[in-house]
C-alpha positions in Angstrom: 40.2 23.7 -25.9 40.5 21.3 -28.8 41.3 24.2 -31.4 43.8 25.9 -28.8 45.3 22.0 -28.4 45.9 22.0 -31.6 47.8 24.6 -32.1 49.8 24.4 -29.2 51.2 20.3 -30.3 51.4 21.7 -33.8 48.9 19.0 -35.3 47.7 19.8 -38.4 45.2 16.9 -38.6 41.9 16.1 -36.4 39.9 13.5 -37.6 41.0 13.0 -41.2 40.2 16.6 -41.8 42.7 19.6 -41.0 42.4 20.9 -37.9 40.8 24.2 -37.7 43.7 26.5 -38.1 44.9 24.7 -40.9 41.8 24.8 -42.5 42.6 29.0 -42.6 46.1 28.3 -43.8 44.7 26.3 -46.6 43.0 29.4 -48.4 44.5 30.1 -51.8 47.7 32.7 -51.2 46.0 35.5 -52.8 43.4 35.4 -50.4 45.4 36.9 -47.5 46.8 40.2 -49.5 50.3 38.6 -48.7 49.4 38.2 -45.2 51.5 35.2 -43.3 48.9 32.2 -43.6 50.3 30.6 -40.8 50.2 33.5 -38.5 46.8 34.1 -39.7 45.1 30.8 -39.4 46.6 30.8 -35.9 45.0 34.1 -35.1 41.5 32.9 -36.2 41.8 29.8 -34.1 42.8 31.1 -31.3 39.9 33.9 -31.3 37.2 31.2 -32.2 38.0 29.2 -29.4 37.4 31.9 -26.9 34.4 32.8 -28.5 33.0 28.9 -28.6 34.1 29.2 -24.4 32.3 32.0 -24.3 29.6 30.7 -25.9 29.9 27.3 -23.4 29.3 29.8 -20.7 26.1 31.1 -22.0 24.5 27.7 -22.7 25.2 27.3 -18.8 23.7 31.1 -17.9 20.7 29.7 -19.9 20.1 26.4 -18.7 16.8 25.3 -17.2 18.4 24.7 -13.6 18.4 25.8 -10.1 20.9 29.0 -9.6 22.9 26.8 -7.1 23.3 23.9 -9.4 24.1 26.5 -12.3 26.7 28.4 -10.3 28.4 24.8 -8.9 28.9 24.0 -12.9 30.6 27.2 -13.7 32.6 26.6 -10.9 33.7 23.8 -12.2 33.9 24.9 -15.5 36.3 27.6 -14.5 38.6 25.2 -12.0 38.7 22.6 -15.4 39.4 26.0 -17.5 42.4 26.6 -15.1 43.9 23.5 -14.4 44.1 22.4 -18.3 45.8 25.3 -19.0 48.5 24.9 -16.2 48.7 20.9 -17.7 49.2 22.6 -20.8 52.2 25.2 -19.7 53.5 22.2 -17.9 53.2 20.6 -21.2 55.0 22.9 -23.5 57.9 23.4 -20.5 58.9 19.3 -21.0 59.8 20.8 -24.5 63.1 22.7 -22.6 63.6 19.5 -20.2 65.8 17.2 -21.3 64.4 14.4 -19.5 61.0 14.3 -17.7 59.8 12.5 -14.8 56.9 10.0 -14.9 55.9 11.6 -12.0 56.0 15.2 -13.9 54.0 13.4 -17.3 51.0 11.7 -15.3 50.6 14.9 -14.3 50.2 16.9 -17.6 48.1 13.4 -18.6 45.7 14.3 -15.7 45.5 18.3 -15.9 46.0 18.4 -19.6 43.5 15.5 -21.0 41.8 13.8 -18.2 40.4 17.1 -16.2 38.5 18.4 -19.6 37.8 15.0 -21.9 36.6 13.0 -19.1 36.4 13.8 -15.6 34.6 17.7 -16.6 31.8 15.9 -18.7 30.9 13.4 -16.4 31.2 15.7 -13.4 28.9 19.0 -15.3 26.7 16.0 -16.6 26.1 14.4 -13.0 25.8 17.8 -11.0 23.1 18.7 -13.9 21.0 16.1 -13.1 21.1 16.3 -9.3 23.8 13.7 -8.0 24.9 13.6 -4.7 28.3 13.9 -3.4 29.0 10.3 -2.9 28.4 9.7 -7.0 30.1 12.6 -7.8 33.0 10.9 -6.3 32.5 7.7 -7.6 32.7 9.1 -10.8 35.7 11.1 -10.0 37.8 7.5 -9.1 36.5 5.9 -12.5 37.0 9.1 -14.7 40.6 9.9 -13.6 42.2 6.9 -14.4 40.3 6.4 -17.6 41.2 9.9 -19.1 45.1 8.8 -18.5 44.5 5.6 -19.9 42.7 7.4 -22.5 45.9 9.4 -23.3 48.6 6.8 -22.4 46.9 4.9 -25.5 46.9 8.2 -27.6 50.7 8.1 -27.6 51.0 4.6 -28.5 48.9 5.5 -31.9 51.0 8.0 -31.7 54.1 5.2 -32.7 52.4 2.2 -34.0 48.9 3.2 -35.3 47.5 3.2 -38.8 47.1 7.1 -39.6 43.9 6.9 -41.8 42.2 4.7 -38.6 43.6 7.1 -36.4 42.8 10.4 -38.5 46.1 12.3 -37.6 49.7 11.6 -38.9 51.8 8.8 -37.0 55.7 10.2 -35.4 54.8 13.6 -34.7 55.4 13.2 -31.6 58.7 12.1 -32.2 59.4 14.3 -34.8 59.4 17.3 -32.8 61.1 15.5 -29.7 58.3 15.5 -27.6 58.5 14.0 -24.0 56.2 10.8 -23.6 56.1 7.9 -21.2 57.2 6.0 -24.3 60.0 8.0 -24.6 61.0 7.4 -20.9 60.8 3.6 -21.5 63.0 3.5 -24.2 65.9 5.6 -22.5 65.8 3.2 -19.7 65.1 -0.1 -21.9 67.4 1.0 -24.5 70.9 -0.7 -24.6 74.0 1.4 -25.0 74.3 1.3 -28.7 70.9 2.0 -29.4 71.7 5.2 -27.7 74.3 6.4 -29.8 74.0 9.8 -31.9 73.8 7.3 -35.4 71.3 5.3 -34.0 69.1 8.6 -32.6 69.8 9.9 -36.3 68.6 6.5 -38.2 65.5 6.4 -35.8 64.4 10.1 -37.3 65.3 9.4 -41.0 62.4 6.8 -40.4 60.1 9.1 -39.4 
């Protein structure tokens, strides 16, 4: 999901190190026959992240559990599967919307990040080692709201965080115009002026 992410926000850096399909794109030119590097580091990623899912599957066919315990975490695993990747569409549509809701953003925040980075783990971990309902939905209420918080501080790195603590570049996000509560809050804080198409235009030549 990480490696599909990645390509999908266009990030070319995860952790300090570039992300997997840049890695591919790095290769020296003469490498690819005259191939399009781009095109193919995309291809490579893409196909190694089904096959690591695939592989996440099989640890799970394999794992020293009861069959009903086993078939509730690929359950889950395929409802996680599913609802990150309809975060993500929702995701990639705010790129067409001029204007998105906070309603609409918490949203992808909760499908996109939260359902696979927090709530998932915690939930597979859990059901693995036998919890009962009753925990499994305590640590739904504390997982949820951590995974947006989670993301809600990603965006203010995002802005205002020191690339080499952070590992990935700073303004990307605003670089390619990308919808963010941030962004909501400064249409509505902003005062007319700082609204105008010079000011817009001196807030990207910083970037």
């Amino acid at each position: 999901l990480l490696i599909h992410d990645d390509i999908i926000d266009q990030d070319d850096m995860r952790r300090g190190k570039p992300s997997f399909h840049t890695q591919y794109e790095l290769f020296p030119v003469d490498v690819y026959n005259h191939r399009d590097v781009e095109h193919f580091g995309k291809s490579v990623a893409i196909l190694a992240g089904d096959i690591l899912s695939s592989i996440a599957y099989d640890l799970i066919a394999r794992a020293d559990l009861p069959q009903s315990v086993r078939l509730a975490i690929v359950e889950h695993s395929n409802r996680m599967l599913f609802e990150t990747g309809a975060g993500e569409i929702l995701d990639v549509l705010n790129d067409i919307s001029d204007e998105a809701s906070r309603a609409h953003l918490l949203k992808v925040h909760l499908l996109k990040t939260c359902k696979y980075s927090f709530y998932s783990p915690l939930i597979i971990g859990a059901t693995a080692a036998g919890a009962s309902r009753r925990q499994l939905e305590l640590l739904e209420s504390f997982a949820l709201p951590v995974g947006v918080a989670y993301q809600l501080h990603d965006d203010l790195l995002g802005l205002f965080g020191d690339e080499e603590a952070i590992g990935k570049p700073v303004f990307s996000d605003l670089r390619q115009g990308k919808q963010t509560l941030l962004m909501i809050e400064a249409r509505e804080r902003g005062s007319a002026q700082q609204k105008t198409p010079a000011a817009r235009r001196r807030c990207r030549s910083l970037t």
